[in-house]
ZALUMSE-105371 format. One record per residue (C-alpha): residue number from 1; x, y, z. Coordinates in nm, 3 decimals. Layout:
BEGIN
- NUM  X  Y  Z
...
This chain:
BEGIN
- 1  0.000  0.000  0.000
- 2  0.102  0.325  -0.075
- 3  0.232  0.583  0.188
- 4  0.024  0.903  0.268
- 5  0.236  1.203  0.285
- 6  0.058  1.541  0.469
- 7  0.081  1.810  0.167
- 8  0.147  1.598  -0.104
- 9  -0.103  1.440  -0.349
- 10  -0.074  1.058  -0.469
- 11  -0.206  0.983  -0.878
- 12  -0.298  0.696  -1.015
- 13  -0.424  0.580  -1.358
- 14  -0.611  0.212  -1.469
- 15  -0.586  0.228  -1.841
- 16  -0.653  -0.179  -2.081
- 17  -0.537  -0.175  -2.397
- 18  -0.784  -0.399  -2.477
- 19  -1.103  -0.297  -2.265
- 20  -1.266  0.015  -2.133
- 21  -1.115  0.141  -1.868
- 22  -0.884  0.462  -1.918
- 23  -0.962  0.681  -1.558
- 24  -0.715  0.838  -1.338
- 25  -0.760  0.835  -0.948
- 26  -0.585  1.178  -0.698
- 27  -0.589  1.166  -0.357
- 28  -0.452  1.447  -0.173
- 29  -0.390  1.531  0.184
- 30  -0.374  1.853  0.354
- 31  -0.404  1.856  0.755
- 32  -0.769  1.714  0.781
- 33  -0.876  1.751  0.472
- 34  -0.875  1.474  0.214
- 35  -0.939  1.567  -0.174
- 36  -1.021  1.304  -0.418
- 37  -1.053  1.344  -0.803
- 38  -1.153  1.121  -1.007
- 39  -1.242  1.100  -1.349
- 40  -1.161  0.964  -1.757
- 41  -0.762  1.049  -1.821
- 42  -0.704  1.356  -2.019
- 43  -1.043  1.532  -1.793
- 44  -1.052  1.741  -1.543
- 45  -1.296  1.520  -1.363
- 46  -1.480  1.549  -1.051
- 47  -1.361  1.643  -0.701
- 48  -1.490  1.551  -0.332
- 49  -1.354  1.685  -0.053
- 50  -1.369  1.488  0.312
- 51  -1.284  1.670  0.641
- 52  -1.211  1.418  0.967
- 53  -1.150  1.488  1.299
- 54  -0.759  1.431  1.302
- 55  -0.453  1.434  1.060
- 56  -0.409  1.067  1.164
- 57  -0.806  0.991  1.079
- 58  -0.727  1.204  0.740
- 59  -0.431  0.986  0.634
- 60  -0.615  0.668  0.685
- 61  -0.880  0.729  0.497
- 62  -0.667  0.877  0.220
- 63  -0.400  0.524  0.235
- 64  -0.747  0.324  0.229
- 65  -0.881  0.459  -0.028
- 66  -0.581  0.459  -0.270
- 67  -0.557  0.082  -0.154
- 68  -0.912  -0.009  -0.240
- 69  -0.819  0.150  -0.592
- 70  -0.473  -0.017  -0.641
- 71  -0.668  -0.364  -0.551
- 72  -0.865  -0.318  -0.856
- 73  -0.593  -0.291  -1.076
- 74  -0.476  0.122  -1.051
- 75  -0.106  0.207  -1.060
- 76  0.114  0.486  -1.012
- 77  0.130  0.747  -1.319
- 78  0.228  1.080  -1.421
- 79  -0.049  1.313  -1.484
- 80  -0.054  1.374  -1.902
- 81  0.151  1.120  -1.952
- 82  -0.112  0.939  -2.119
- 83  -0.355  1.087  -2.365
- 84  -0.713  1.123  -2.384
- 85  -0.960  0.951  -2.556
- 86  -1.063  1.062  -2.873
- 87  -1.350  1.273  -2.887
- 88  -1.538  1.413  -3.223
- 89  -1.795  1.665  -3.135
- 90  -2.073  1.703  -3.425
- 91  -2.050  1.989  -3.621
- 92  -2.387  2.184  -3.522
- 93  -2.386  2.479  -3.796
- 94  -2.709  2.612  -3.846
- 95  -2.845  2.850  -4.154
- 96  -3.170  3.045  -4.137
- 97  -3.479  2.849  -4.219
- 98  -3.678  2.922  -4.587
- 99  -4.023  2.815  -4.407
- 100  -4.249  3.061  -4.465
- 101  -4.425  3.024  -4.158
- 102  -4.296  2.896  -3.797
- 103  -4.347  2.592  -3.591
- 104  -4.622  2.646  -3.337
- 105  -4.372  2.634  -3.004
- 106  -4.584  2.539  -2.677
- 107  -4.277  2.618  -2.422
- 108  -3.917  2.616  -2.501
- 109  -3.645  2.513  -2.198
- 110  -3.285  2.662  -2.298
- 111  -3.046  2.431  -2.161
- 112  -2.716  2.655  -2.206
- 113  -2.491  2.423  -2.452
- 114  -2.633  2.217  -2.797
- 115  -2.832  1.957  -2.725
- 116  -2.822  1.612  -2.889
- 117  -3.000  1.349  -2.596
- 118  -3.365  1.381  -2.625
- 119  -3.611  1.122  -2.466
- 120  -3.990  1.149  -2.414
- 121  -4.154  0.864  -2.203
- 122  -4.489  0.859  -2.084
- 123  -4.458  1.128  -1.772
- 124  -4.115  1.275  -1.818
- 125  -3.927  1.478  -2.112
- 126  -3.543  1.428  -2.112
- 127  -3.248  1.607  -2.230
- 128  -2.893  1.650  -2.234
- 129  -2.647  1.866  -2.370
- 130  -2.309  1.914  -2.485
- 131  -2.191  2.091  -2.107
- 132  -2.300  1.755  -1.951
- 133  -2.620  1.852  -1.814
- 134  -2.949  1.658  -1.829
- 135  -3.251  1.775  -1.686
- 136  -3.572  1.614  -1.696
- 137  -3.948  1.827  -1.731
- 138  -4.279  1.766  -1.775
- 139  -4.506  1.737  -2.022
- 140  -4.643  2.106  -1.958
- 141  -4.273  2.234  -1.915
- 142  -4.230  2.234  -1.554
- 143  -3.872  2.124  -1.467
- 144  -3.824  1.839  -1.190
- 145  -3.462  1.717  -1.212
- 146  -3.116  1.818  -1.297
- 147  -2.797  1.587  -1.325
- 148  -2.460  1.720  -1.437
- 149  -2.259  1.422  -1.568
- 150  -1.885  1.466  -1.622
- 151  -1.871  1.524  -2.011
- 152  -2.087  1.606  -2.329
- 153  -2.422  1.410  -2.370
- 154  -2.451  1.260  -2.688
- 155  -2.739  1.084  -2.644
- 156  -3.035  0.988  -2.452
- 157  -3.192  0.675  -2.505
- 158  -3.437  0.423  -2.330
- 159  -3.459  0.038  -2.280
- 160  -3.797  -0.039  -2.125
- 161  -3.786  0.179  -1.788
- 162  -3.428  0.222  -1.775
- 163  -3.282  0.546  -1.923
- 164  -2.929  0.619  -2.045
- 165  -2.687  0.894  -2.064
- 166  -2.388  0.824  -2.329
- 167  -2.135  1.058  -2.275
- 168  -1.814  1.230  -2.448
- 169  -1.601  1.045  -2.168
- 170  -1.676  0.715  -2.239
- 171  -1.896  0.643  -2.022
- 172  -2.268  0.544  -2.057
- 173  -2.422  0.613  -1.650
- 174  -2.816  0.461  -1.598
- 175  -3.013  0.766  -1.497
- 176  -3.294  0.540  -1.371
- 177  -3.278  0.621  -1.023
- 178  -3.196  0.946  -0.796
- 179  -2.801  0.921  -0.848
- 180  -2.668  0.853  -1.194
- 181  -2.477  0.528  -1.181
- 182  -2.168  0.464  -1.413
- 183  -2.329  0.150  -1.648
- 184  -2.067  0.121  -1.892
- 185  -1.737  0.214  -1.999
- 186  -1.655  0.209  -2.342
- 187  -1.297  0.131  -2.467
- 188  -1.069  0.399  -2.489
- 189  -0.974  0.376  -2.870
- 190  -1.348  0.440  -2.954
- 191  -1.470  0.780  -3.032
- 192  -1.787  0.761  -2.984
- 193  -2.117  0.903  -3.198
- 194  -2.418  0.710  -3.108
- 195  -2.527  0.423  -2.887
- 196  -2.828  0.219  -2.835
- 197  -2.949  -0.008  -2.577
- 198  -3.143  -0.357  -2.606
- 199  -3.219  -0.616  -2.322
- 200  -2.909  -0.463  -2.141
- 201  -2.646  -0.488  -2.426
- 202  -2.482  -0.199  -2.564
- 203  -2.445  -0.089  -2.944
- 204  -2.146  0.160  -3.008
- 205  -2.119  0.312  -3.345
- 206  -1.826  0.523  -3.417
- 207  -1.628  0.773  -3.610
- 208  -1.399  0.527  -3.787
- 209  -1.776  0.355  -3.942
- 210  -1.710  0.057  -3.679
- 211  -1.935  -0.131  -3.447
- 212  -1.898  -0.246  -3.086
- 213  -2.133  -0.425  -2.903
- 214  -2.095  -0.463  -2.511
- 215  -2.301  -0.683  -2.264
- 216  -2.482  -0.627  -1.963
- 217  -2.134  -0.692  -1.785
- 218  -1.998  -0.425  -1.937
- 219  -1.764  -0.664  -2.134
- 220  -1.677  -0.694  -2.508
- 221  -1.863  -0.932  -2.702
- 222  -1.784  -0.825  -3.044
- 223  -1.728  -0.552  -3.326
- 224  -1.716  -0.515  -3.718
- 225  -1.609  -0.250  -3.931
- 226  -1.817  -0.103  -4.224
- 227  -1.734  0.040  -4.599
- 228  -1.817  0.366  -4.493
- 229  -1.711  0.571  -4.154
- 230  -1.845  0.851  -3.948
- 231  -2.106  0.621  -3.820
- 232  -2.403  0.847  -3.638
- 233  -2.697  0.584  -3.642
- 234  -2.716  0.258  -3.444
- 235  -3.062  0.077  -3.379
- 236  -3.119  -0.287  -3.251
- 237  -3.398  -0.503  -3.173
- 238  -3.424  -0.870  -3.138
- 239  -3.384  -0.963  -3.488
- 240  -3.043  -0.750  -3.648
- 241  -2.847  -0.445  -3.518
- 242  -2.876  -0.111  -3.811
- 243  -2.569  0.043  -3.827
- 244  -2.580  0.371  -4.070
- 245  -2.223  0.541  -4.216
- 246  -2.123  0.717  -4.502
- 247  -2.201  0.428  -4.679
- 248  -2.538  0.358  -4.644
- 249  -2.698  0.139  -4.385
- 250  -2.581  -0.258  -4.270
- 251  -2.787  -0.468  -4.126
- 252  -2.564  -0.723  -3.907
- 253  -2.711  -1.004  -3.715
- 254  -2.716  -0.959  -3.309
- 255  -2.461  -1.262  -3.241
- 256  -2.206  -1.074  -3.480
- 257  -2.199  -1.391  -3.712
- 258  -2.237  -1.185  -4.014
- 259  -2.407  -0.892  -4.233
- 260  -2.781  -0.980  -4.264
- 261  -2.766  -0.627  -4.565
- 262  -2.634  -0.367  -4.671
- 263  -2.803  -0.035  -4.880
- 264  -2.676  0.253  -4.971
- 265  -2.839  0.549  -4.933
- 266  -2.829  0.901  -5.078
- 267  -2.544  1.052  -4.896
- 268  -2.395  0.945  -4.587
- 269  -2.610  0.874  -4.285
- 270  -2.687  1.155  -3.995
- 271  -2.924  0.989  -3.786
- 272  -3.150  0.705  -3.745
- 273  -3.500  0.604  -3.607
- 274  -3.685  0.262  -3.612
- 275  -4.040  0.098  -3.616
- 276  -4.104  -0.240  -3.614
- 277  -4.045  -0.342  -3.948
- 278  -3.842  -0.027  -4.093
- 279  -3.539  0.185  -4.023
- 280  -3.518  0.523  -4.158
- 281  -3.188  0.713  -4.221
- 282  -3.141  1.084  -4.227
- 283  -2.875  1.169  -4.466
- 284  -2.638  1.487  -4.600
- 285  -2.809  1.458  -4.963
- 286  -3.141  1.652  -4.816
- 287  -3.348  1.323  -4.774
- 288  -3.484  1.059  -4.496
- 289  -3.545  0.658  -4.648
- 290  -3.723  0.419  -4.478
- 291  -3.569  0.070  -4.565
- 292  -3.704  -0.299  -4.526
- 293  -3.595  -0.453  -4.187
- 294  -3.651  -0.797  -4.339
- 295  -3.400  -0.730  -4.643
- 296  -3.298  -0.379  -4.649
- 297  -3.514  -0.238  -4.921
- 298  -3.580  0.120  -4.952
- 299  -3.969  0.153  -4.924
- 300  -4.032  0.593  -4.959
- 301  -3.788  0.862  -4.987
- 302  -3.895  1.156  -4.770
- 303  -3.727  1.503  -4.932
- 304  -3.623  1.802  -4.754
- 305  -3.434  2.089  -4.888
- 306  -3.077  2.107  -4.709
- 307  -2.900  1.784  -4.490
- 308  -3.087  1.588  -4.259
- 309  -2.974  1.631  -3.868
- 310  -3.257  1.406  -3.746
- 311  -3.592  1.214  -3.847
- 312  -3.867  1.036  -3.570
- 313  -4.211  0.925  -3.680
- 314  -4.546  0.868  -3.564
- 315  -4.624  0.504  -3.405
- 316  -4.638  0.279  -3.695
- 317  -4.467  0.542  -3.942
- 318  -4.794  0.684  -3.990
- 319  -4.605  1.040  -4.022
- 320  -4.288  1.127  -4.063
- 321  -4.041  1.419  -3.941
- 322  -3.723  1.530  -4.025
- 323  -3.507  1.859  -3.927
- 324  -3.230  1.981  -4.145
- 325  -2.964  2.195  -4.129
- 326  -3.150  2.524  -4.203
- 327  -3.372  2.511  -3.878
- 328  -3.652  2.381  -4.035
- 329  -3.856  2.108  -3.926
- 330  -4.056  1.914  -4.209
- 331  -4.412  1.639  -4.182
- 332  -4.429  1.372  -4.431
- 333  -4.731  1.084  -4.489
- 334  -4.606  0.769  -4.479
- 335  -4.580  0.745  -4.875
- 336  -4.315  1.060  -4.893
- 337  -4.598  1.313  -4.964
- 338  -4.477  1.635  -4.781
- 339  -4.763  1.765  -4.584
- 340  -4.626  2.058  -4.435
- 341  -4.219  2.262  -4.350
- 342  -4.194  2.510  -4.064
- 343  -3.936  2.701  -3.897
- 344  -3.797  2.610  -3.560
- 345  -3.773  2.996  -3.472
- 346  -3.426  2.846  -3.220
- 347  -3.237  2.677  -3.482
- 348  -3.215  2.302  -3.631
- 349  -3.296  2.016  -3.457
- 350  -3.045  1.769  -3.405
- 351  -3.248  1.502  -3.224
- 352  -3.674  1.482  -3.208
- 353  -3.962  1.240  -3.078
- 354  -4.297  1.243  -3.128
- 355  -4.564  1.185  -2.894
- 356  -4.939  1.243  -2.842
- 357  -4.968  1.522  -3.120
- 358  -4.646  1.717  -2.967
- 359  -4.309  1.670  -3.175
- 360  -4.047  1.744  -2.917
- 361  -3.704  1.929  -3.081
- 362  -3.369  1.946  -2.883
- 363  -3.184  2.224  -3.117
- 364  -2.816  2.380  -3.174
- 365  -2.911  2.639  -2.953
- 366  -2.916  2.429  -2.696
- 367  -3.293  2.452  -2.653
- 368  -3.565  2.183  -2.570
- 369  -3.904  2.279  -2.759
- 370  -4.250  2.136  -2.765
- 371  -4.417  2.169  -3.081
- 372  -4.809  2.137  -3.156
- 373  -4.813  1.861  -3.455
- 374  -5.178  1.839  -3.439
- 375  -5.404  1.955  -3.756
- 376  -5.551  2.278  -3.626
- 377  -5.242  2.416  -3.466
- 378  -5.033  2.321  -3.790
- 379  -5.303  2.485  -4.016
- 380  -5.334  2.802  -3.777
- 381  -4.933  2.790  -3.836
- 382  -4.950  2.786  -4.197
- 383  -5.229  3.089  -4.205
- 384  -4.968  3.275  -3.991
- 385  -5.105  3.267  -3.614
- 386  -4.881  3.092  -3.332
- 387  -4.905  3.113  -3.000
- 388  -4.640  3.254  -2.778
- 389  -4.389  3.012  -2.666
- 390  -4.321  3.004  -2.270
- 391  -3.985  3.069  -2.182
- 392  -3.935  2.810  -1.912
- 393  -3.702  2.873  -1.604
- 394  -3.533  2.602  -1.386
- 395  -3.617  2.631  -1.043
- 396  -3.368  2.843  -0.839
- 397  -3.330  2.563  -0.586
- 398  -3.362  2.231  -0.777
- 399  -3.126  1.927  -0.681
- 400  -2.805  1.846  -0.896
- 401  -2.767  1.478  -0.924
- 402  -2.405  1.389  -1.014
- 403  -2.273  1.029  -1.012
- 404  -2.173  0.820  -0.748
- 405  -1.817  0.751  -0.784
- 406  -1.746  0.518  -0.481
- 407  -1.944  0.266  -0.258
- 408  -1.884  0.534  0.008
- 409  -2.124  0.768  -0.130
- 410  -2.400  0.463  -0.124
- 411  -2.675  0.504  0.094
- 412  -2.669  0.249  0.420
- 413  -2.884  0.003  0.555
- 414  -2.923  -0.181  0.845
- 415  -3.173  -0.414  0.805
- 416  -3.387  -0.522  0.454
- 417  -3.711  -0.309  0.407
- 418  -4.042  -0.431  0.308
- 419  -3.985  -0.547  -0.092
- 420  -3.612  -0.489  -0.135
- 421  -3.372  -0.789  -0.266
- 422  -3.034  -0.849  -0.134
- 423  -2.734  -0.882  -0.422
- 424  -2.433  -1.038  -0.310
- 425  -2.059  -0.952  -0.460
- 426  -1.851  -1.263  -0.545
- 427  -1.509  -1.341  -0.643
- 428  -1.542  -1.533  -0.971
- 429  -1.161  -1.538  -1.071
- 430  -1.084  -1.230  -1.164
- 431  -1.452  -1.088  -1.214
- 432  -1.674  -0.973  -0.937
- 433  -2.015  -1.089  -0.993
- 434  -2.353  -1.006  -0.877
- 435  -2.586  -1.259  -0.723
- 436  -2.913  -1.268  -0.609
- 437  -2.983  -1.412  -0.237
- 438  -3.344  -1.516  -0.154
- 439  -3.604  -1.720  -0.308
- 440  -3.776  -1.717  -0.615
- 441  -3.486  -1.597  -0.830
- 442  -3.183  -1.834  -1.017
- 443  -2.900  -1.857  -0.835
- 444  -2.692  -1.862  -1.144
- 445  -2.836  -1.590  -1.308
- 446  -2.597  -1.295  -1.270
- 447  -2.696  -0.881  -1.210
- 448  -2.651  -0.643  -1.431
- 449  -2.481  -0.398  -1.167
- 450  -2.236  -0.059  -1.178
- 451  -1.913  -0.203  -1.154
- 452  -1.714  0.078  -0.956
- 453  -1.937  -0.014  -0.626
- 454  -1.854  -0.386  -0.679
- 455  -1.684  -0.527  -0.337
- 456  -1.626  -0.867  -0.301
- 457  -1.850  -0.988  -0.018
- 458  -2.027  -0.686  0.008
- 459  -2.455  -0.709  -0.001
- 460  -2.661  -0.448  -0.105
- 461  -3.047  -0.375  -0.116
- 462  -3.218  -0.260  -0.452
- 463  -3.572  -0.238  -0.463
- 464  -3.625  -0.454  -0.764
- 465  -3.474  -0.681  -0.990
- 466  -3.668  -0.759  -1.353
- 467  -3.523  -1.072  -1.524
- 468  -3.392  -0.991  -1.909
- 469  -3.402  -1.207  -2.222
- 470  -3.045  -1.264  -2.228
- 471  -3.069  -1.460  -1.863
- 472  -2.995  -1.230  -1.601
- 473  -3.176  -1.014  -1.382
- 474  -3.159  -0.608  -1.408
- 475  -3.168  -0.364  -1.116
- 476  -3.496  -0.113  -1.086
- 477  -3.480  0.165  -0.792
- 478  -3.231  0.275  -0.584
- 479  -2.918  0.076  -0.453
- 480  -2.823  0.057  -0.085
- 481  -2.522  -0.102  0.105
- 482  -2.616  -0.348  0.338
- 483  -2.412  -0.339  0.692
């Protein structure tokens, strides 16, 4: 174990070649203070600062914690002596719109930064911007929860009740309960551009066109290249995995055995949505094209008049939306007729969702907008008559949740309470797995669980476990350490 000297401050990196981890770990001691930052190499990261009662208290919690770190595989380093991980940021350029009317805005929420990560569920709107912040709002624009993550957002996206932050550090963190929880950590080499999430694994797409694909315990399972690169869509389901580049769209199957098809498309791909039987790619060359699932097959053509920075639909396809790069926002029928283009009126919309009449933007002004799809309001629209946006404001005292870097910061428990299920860490060579204790759950199965809190023998109480398809069980709630 390392020493502890007063005044002096101890670094340490964990970096695989071959896996995800690239994160540096400073400790540093002065009288009875203790200062610990922590964070992906070539960041800033986060800081915490401890005060204790003595300097003797002070350096044993400093020379424990650095030991608890070194036991998992950190090592002395010199700061910058390794580099970062690559990061591309999108380009987010965005010309005036040629609508001739504008987009009938309900409320409009200005997050500060562009904003990529949108998600609408069925009582919460989500998103997440390019300063790391996320904050979550209703339906009628009231905001009810703000988490700062270390690095960009570049996407939001949902698997059944659990939500997702993937960020410009690497690191994909469940937002699915009060404190954000580090999920995954994707391999330093990887510059990231999009992810998605099915039945707990993780689909990585990437500027170099390639494709990772990353289990529920946050370990590689496989990856292919492509023909094209700069790959900004990813979509999975149970049957294939859509990856879309500057070659078109590939289709591989979700074992990584080999491409199911490959189209491609007019101009390289900037974004990607799915239904059940289609996918539909966004591209450079001004149009959206909704292809097979089954074979790849382009079905309609949906034309806008500059690049496509993002496309959703209605359930089933029924509609169709697209914003390009000159802050318009467009409506299509399902057969590529155009029904209506308006203007944003807070520039282009790099990610949208539809829901319940309401086509929600996140735009390169860093703004979250609700916009009135439904008949009337577009027609008013059209004949010139809007209504006046709200300008929402975030409440003066609402709660920052930032993640929980150590089991430390985990809430703790004395005794079960009424529901919860006990998890048990255990030494598996060298993994630490997650098992469930108590009737009416396999024994075998293992839990999909943050890996930084991992401590062999350690139990903790979550409040639910759900079982997934690929044979293990996933955590719902909060996560407490059981004394």
């Amino acid at each position: 174990m390392l020493s502890v000297v007063p005044g002096t401050k101890t670094y340490l990196e964990l970096s695989q070649d071959g896996g995800g981890a690239h994160k540096f770990y400073e400790v540093t001691v002065d009288g009875t203070t203790v200062s610990v930052r922590y964070g992906r190499i070539g960041t800033a990261g986060q800081l915490k600062t401890s005060a204790f009662p003595t300097v003797e208290k002070a350096q044993a919690a400093a020379a424990k914690k650095l030991g608890e770190k070194m036991r998992k595989g950190y090592a002395p380093a010199v700061e910058g002596a390794r580099a970062a991980r690559p990061v591309t940021r999108r380009q987010t350029a965005s010309a005036p719109s040629t609508a001739r009317a504008v987009a009938p805005v309900l409320w409009r929420f200005r997050t500060g930064a562009s904003a990529f990560g949108i998600h609408i569920d069925a009582d919460r709107c989500w998103v997440g911007n390019q300063a790391g912040d996320v904050h979550t709002l209703s339906h009628s624009g009231e905001v009810l929860a703000h988490y700062r993550l270390p690095d960009g957002v570049k996407c939001l996206v949902a698997d059944d009740f659990w939500i997702y932050a993937g960020c410009d550090d690497g690191t994909v963190y469940d937002l699915s309960s009060k404190l954000p929880f580090a999920a995954y950590e994707i391999s330093a080499d990887v510059d990231i551009f999009w992810l998605d999430i099915h039945e707990g694994v993780l689909n990585v797409a990437d500027r170099d066109g390639g494709l990772t694909v990353i289990d529920h315990e946050d370990e590689f399972q496989w990856s292919r290249g492509s023909s094209g690169d700069h790959a900004w869509m990813v979509r999975r389901d149970e049957r294939a995995v859509y990856h879309g580049h500057s070659a078109g769209v590939t289709a591989w199957a979700t074992d990584g055995s080999g491409e199911l098809w490959h189209t491609p498309t007019r101009g390289g791909v900037l974004f990607g949505w799915q239904e059940a039987d289609s996918v539909y790619a966004g591209t450079v060359r001004r149009v959206v094209q909704r292809l097979s699932k089954r074979d790849g097959a382009v079905l309609a053509d949906y034309r806008c008049d500059a690049a496509v920075y993002s496309c959703a639909t209605a359930p089933g396809g029924r509609y169709v939306f697209a914003g390009d790069s000159a802050s318009s926002v467009y409506c299509f029928a399902e057969d590529g007729t155009r029904l209506w283009k308006l203007s944003t009126g807070g520039g282009s919309a790099l990610s949208m969702q539809y829901r319940d009449e309401k086509l929600y933007i996140v735009t390169t002004d860093g703004s979250l907008a609700c916009v009135d799809a439904s008949e009337a309001a577009i027609a008013a629209a059209q004949a010139g008559t809007v209504p006046a946006p709200v300008d929402v404001k975030s409440a003066a005292a609402l709660p920052t949740y930032t993640p929980s870097a150590e089991v430390t910061t985990l809430e703790s428990v004395t005794a079960v309470p009424a529901g919860g299920v006990v998890v048990e860490c255990v030494q598996e060579g060298s993994r630490l797995r997650m098992r469930v204790t108590g009737d009416g759950y396999d024994p075998q199965w293992n839990v999909q669980f943050p890996r930084h809190i991992r401590q062999p023998g350690a139990r903790y109480v979550v409040d639910a476990l759900h079982p997934a398809a690929g044979g293990f069980y996933r955590v719902r709630g909060e996560i407490r350490r059981l004394l």
